[in-house]
N, C-alpha and C positions, 0 to 999 in steps of 0.2 A: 327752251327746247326739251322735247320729252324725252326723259332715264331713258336709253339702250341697254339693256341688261347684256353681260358678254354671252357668246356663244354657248361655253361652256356651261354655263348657269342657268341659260335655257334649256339645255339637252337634260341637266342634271334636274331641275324642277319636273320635267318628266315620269321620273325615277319615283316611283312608290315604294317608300320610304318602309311601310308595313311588309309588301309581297319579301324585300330584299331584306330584313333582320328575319325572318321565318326560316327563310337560304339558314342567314348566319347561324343562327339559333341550332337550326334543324344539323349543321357542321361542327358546329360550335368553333367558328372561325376567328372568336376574340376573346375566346380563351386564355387567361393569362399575357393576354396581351394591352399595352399599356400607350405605344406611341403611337404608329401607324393601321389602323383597321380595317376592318373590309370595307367600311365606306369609302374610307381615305382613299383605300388602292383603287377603290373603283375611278372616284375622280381622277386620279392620277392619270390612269392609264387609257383614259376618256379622254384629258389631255394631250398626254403622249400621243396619240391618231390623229388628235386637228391637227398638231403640231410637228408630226411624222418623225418627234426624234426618233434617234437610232440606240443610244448607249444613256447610260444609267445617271452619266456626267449631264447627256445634255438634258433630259428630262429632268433635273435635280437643279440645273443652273434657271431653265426656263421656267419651271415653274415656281423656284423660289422669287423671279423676277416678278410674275402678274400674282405672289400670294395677296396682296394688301386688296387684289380685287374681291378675291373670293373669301374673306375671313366670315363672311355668314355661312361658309359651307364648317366649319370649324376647324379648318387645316391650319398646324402648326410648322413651325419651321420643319424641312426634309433633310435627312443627308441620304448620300447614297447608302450606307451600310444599312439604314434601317428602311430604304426602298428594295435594297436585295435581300434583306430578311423577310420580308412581307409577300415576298414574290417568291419567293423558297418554300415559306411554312405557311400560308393563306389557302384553304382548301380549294381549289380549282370547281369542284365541283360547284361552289354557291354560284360561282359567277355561269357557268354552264347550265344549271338549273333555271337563273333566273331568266336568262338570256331569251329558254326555251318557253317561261311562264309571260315573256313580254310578245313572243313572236303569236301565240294564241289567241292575243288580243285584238290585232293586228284586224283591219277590214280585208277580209280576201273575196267580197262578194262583187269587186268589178269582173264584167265582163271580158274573157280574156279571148286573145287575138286567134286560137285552133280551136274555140269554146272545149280547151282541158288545159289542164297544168300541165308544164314542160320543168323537168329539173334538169339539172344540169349537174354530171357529177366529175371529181376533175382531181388530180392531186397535184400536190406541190412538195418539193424537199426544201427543209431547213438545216442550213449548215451549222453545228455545235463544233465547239472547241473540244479534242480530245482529251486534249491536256484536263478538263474538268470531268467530261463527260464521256468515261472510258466505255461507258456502258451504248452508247451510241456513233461506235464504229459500224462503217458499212464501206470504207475503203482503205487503202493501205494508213492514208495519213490524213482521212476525210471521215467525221462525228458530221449525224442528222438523225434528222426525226422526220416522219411525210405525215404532211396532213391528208385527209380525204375530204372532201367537201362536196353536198348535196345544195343545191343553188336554186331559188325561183328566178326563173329566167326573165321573168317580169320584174319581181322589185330587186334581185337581185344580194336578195338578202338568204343566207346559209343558215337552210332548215335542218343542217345534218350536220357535225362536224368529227371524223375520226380521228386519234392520234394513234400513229404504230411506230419502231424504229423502221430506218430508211430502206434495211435490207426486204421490208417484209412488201411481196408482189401486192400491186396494188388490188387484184382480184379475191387474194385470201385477207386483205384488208376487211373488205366490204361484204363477203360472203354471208348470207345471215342477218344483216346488220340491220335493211333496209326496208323498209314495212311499205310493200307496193301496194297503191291506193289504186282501185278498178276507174278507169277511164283517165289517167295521168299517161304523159311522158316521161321518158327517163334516156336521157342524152348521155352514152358513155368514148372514148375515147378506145381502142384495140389493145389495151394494157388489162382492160375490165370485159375483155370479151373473153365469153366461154357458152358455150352451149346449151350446157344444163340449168346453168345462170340466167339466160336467158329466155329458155322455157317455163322456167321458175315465175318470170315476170307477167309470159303469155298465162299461165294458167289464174294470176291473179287479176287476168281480164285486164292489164295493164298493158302499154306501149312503150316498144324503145326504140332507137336509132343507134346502130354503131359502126365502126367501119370494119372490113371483111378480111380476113387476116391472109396473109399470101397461100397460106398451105391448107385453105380449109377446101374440104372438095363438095362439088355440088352440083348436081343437074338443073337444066332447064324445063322449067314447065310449062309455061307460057311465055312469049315477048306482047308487049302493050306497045299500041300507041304513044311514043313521047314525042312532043315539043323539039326542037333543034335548038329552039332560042334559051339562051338563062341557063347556057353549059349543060342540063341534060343530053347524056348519050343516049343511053336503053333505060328502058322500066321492064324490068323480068322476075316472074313468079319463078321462086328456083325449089327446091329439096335437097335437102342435107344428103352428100351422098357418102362412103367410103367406111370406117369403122365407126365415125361420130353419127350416123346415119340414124340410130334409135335414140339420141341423147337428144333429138328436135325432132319428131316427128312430121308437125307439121309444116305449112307451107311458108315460105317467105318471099318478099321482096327484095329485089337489088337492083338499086338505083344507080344506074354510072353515072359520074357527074365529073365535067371538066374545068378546073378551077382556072381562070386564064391569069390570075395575077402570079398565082405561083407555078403557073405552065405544069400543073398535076392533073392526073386522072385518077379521080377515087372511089372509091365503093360502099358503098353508102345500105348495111343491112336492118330490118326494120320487119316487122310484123305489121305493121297498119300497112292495110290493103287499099285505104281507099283516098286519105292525104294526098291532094294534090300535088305534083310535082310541081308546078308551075307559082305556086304561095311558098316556095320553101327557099330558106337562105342559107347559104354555109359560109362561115367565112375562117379561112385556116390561119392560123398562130404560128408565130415565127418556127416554133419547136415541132410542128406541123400537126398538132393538137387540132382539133373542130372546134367550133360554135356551134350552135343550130337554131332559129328562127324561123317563123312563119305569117304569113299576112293574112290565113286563112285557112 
């Protein structure tokens, strides 16, 4: 029977070996450093994801259990203290860097399903212990950090990734941050909506979707044509109206749509005038967060 090399040995053979000591180098990430390296922790924590531990015990039990597999990777015995040393003082940046020098490589010439890119941008809080991490208080007796995440909707994989404490709004997270490509989508959530922000996207000849926040005021300009079927209410050209009224000049869409599994009626704002209603998917998250898809 023919060698099955393990998962992780395949993922890791991947790994150009040259682009990732450049990182180290360029950090100087093994610096004085003697047990656990930047490869090491790479593998490690490559591990740790198939493996979805959680804590430093089980990633340290588990992987000393499959080490006799991978001794061509050069991994010597682990303890925890010198997996949380390495994860303390290993520059973050190398693995960020390279992460961004592998997604480059990457074929992005399939044909996609709106012919443009659709991102998707989203955060999440992680809860830290304050007892450690006094600097990542954002509630009485509750430490985190929020990530921010740019997502290809397609493969799915985070072109973007921010890190800020918990208390910081997700809109002054991203502000500035995000380099709009002409003819993409950019799928945001009513936590990242703001007006200026989103003119900002309009003038870079880019698109967005996001949903309509209760207090924002607007006239109608047009009502369209919509469909009944696939929970479309109205299709309407509106204008920013009230004091925000010069912070978007231009015209916009608002799309009502009735979501029947969570018995919601939503509002759905957006700059592409011409997107079909009828090719469009939403589907809402427990936290009552979007998705957003399209067939065409």
């Amino acid at each position: 029977m023919a060698y099955q090399a393990p998962i992780l040995t395949q993922i890791i053979q991947e790994v150009n070996r040259y682009d990732f000591k450049k990182q180290v180098s360029k950090y100087q990430g093994d610096w004085k450093t003697s047990k656990l390296k930047c490869f090491g922790l790479l593998v490690a924590m490559i591990y740790t994801q198939l493996k979805t531990n959680r804590t430093l015990r089980d990633i340290v039990i588990g992987f000393q259990s499959a080490l006799k597999s991978f001794y061509h990777l050069g991994l010597k015995t682990m303890k925890r203290s010198t997996l949380s040393d390495a994860l303390r003082d290993r520059p973050e940046q190398i693995y960020r860097d390279f992460y961004s020098s592998l997604l480059v490589t990457m074929n992005r010439s399939e044909r996609r399903r709106l012919g443009m890119k659709v991102n998707l941008i989203d955060s999440t809080t992680i809860s830290l212990c304050l007892e450690k991490f006094e600097w990542a208080k954002f509630r009485k007796k509750r430490g985190g950090i929020k990530l921010h995440v740019m997502l290809d909707s397609e493969t799915k994989l985070a072109e973007q990734v921010l890190i800020t404490h918990a208390v910081c709004h997700d809109m002054n997270a991203i502000n500035g941050k995000i380099d709009f490509k002409n003819g993409e989508m950019y799928v945001y959530d009513r936590g990242y909506a703001c007006y200026k922000y989103l003119y900002s996207i309009q003038l870079a000849g880019a698109y967005f979707v996001t949903r309509l926040k209760s207090n924002w005021k607007y006239k109608v300009v047009k009502t369209r044509r919509a469909a009944k079927t696939g929970g479309v209410r109205k299709d309407q050209l509106i204008r920013v109206s009230g004091t925000k009224k010069d912070e978007y000049p231009d015209t916009l869409r608002l799309v009502t749509f009735y979501h029947k599994e969570s018995n919601k009626v939503l509002k759905f704002l957006t700059n592409n005038l011409r997107l079909s209603t009828k090719k469009s998917r939403i589907s809402i998250k427990p936290d009552g967060s979007l998705s957003y898809s399209s067939n065409g």
